[in-house]
N, C-alpha and C positions, 0 to 999 in steps of 0.2 A: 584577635578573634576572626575566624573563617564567615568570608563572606556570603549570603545566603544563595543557597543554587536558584540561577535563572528556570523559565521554563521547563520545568521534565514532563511528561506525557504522561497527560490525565488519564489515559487509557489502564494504568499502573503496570502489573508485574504479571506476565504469562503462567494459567493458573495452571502447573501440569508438576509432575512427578521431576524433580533432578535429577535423581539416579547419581552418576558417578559427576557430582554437582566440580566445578560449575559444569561441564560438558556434556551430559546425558540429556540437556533439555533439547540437544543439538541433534537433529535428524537427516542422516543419509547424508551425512558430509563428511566423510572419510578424511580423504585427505587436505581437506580446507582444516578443521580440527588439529588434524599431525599440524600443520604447518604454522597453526597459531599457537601448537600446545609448545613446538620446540619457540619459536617467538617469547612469548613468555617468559621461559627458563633461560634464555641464555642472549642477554644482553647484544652480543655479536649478532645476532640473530632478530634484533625489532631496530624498526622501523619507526619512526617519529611519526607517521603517518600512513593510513591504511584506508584502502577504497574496499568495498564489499561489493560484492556485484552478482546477481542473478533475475530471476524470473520472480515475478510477484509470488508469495506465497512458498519459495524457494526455503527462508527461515534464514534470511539476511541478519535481522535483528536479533535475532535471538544466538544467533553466532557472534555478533557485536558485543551483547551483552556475557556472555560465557569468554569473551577476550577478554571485557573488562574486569570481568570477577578477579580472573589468573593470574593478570597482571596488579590489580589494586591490591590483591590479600596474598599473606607472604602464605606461602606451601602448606598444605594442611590445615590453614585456618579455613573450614568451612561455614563457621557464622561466619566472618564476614564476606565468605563468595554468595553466602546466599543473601548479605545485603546486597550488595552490588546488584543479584537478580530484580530483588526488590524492587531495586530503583533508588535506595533509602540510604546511600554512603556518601557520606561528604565529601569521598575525593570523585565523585561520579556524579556528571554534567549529562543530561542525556534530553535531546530536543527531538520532536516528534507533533509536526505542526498537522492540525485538524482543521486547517484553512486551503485555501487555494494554491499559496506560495510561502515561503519561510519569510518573514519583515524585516527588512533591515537592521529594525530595533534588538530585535532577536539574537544575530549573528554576531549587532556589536558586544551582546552580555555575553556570547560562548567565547569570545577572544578574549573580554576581561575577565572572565573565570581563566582560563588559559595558564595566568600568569601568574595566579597562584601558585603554592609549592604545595605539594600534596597535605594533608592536615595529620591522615595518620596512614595511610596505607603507600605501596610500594610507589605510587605513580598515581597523579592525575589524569582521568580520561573523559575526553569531549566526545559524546555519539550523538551525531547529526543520522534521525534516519531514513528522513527523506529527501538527501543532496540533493535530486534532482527537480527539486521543487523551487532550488534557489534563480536566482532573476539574477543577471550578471553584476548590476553593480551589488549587489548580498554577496555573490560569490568573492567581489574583491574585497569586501569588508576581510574575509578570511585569510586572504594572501600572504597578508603580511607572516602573521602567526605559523602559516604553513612553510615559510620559508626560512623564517629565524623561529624556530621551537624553544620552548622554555625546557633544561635538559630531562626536565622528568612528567613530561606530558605527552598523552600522546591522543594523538586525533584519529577516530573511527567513522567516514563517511560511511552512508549506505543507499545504491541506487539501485535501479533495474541495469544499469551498464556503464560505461564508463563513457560513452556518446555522450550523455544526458549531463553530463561535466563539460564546463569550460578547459581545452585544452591545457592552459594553464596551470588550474587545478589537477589535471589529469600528470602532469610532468611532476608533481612535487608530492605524491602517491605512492603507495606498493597496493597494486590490484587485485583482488583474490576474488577469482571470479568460482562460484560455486555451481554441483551439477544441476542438471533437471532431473528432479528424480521420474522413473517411470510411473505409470498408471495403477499398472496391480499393486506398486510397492505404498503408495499413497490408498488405495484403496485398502490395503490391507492395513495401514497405520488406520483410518475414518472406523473399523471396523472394531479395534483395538479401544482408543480413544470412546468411540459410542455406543457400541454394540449394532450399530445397522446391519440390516440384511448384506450380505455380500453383494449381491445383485446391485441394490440398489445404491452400494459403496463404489462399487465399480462405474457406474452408470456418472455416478457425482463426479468422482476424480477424471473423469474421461468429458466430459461436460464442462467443467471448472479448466478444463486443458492444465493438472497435475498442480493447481493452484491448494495449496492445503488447505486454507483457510476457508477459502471461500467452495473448495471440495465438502469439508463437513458440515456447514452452514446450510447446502445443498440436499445431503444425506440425512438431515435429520429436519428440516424443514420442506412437508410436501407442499404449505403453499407456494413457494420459491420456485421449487419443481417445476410446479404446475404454468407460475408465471413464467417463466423460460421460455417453455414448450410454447406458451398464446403468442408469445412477443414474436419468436419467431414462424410461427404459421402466417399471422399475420405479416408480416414482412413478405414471405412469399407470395402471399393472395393479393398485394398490392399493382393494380394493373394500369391506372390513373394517379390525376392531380388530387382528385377528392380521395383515393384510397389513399395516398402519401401524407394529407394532413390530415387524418382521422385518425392513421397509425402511429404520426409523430406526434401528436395528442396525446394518445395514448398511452405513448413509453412514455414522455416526460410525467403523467399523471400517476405513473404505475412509480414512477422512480420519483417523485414528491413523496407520494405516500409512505413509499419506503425510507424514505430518510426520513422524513418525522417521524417513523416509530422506532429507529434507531436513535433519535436525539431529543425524544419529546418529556421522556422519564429521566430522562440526566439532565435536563434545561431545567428543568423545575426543581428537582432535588440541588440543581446550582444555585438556584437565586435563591430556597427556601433555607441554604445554608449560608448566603453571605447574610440573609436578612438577619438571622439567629446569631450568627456574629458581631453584627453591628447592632445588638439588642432591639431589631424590633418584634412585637409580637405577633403571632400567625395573626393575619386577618387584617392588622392594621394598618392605617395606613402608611404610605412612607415617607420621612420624613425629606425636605428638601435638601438638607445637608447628606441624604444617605442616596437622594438620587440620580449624582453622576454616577456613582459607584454603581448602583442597579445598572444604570445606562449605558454604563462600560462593558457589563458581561452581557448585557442583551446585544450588543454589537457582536461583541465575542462570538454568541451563539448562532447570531446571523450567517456569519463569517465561514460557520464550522459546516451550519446546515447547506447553505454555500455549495462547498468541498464536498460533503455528502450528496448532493442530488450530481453533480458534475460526477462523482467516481460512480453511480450507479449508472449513469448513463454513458461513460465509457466501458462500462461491464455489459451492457447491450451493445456495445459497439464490440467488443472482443467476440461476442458472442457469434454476433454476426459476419467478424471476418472468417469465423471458425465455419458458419456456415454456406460463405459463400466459396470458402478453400474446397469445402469438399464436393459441389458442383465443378472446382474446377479439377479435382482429384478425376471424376468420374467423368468428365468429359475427354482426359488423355488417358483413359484404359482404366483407372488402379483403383480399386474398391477396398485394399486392404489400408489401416490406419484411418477409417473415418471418424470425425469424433461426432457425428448428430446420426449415428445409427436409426434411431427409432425413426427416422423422417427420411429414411433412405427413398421409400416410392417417392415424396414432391418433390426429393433434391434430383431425382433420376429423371422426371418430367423434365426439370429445370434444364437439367444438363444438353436433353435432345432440343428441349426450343430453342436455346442459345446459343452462337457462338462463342468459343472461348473469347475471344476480344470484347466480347458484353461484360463475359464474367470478369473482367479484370480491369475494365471500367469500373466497374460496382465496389472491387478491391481497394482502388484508390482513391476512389469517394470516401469509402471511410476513413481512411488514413488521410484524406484532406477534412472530413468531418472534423475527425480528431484535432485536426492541428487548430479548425477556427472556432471547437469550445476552447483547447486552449486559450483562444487568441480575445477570448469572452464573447465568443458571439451569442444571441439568442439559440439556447437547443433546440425549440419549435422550431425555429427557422432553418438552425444546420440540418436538422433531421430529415424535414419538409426535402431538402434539396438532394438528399442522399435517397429518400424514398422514390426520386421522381427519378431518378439516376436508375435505381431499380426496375422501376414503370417502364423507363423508355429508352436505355441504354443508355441515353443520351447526357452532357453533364448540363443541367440550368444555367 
């Protein structure tokens, strides 16, 4: 009997039309698509292992999964590519961590899946699809596996690049690095997908910097909009030590609240369903033998909400290299490609009080911001220091 799949992404199966299934869910990858479609058909042609590589919101995963399909279900069976979409085929291992980092624990169940033989379909496939979220000793858990493959398995990393890999891993890979798609072309997909006004699609995709996901998220949610537009006014306005931690206050509170209302209605719908599982009844209470188990997913949830306030607040931090790029756009001549139009007069002030040496201070503030949330530091704190960098050129 086939052993049960580890971890697959509770997030489940991308709710959109197939079209010419598995490949139609796939947007504006031309030629990544030819190159997996011929991979697939023609044995000389795949690779034991594959890296996916582009820009957030690129549709890295959803190309992942449209390989798996092709390759799990033999030619024309489209029930089973569209389990494979699902997420729901037994030969299809698919990891997609809602935490900080991928755990060790994790990495060692997608090896021992690995070595399984397919149960019914053409090929076993392993989709990790946030590689870059592995810690080096996670990465070497993988090693082995990548270098002796089981003959009919094949492994699908998927990162923002192939940097964010251990060299290592990056040498025992076939890379397929996907495009950026342009603005209008993403605007006119938000437009297609939701019905938004064009204006306000364009506005999103140009905002979101060509990111889909978080383009219609934008386009269809004005409070979002609206928070954007505050975060980074205020950012500008910041002239002090008290204006730097008022406004890093601020973002981490804006970006709290935002993850608990993206994880507050699925944290509860999770415990009221393991409770129902474990027969107890609504209301009651719980029993001592059922309460590691509660104890285990309220850690879980911890973990996720975690992950969730850290990706909102590198998403003001994206935002903000986007808008300190284009103070430095307009300080060396070029007004054409800016993505924060609407704030063109404060970024234009900006540009005359400053020397470009300020503004490129300010640029690698964030990019060291970034690097000591990674590194788990307090966000009030990284922020605080990024803001004062702001204030006064200066680094804290």
């Amino acid at each position: 009997m086939d052993a049960p799949t580890p971890t697959v992404s509770p997030a489940g199966a991308p709710n959109m039309s197939l079209g010419d299934v598995p490949w139609g869910a796939v947007w504006g990858q031309t030629d990544a698509v030819a190159t997996l479609r011929a991979a697939a058909s023609d044995p000389s042609a795949l690779t034991h292992a594959w890296l996916i590589t582009g820009p957030p919101g690129s549709g890295r995963s959803t190309l992942a999964y449209a390989f798996a399909a092709a390759l799990i279900a033999e030619p024309g069976d489209t029930a089973a590519m569209r389990q494979v979409i699902a997420r729901t085929h037994p030969d299809l291992t698919a990891l997609r961590t809602e935490q900080v980092i991928i755990r060790i624990e994790e990495a060692r169940k997608l090896v021992e899946r690995a070595y399984f033989s397919p149960s019914v379909g053409r090929y076993r496939v392993i989709i990790v699809e946030d590689a870059d979220r592995m810690a080096e000793r996670t990465s070497n858990v993988l090693l082995k596996a990548l270098e002796e493959p089981p003959e009919r398995t094949v492994w699908v990393l998927c990162a923002p690049s192939d940097a964010d890999l251990l060299p290592t891993i990056r040498s025992r890979v076939r890379t397929l690095r996907l495009r950026e798609p342009e603005i209008a072309d993403v605007a006119r997909l938000i437009v297609e997908r939701t019905g938004a006004d064009p204006a306000v699609a364009e506005q999103s995709a140009r905002h979101a910097q060509r990111h889909i996901g978080m383009a219609q998220r934008l386009a269809t949610d004005a409070a979002a909009r609206d928070r954007r537009n505050d975060t980074l006014r205020s950012v500008l306005g910041v002239r002090g030590v008290a204006d730097a931690v008022e406004v890093a206050a601020q973002v981490v509170k804006a970006a709290t609240e935002d993850a608990k209302t993206l994880t507050a209605e699925r944290d509860d719908s999770e415990r009221a369903q393991l409770l129902r599982t474990v027969g107890v009844p609504e209301g009651a209470a719980v029993p001592p033998g059922v309460r590691a188990q509660v104890n285990a997913l309220a850690d879980e949830q911890k973990r996720r909400a975690t992950r969730s306030l850290r990706d909102g607040i590198d998403r003001v931090l994206t935002d903000l290299q986007a808008l300190f790029r284009d103070v430095v756009m307009m300080q060396f001549g070029r007004t054409e490609g800016l993505i924060n139009i609407e704030l063109a007069d404060p970024l234009h002030a900006v540009a005359l009080a400053w020397p470009p040496t300020r503004t490129l201070a300010v640029l690698d503030e964030i990019a060291t911001t970034r690097r000591h949330l990674e590194q788990n530091a307090a966000p009030a704190l990284a922020l605080e220091s990024l803001f004062i960098t702001v204030a006064t050129g200066r680094t804290p």
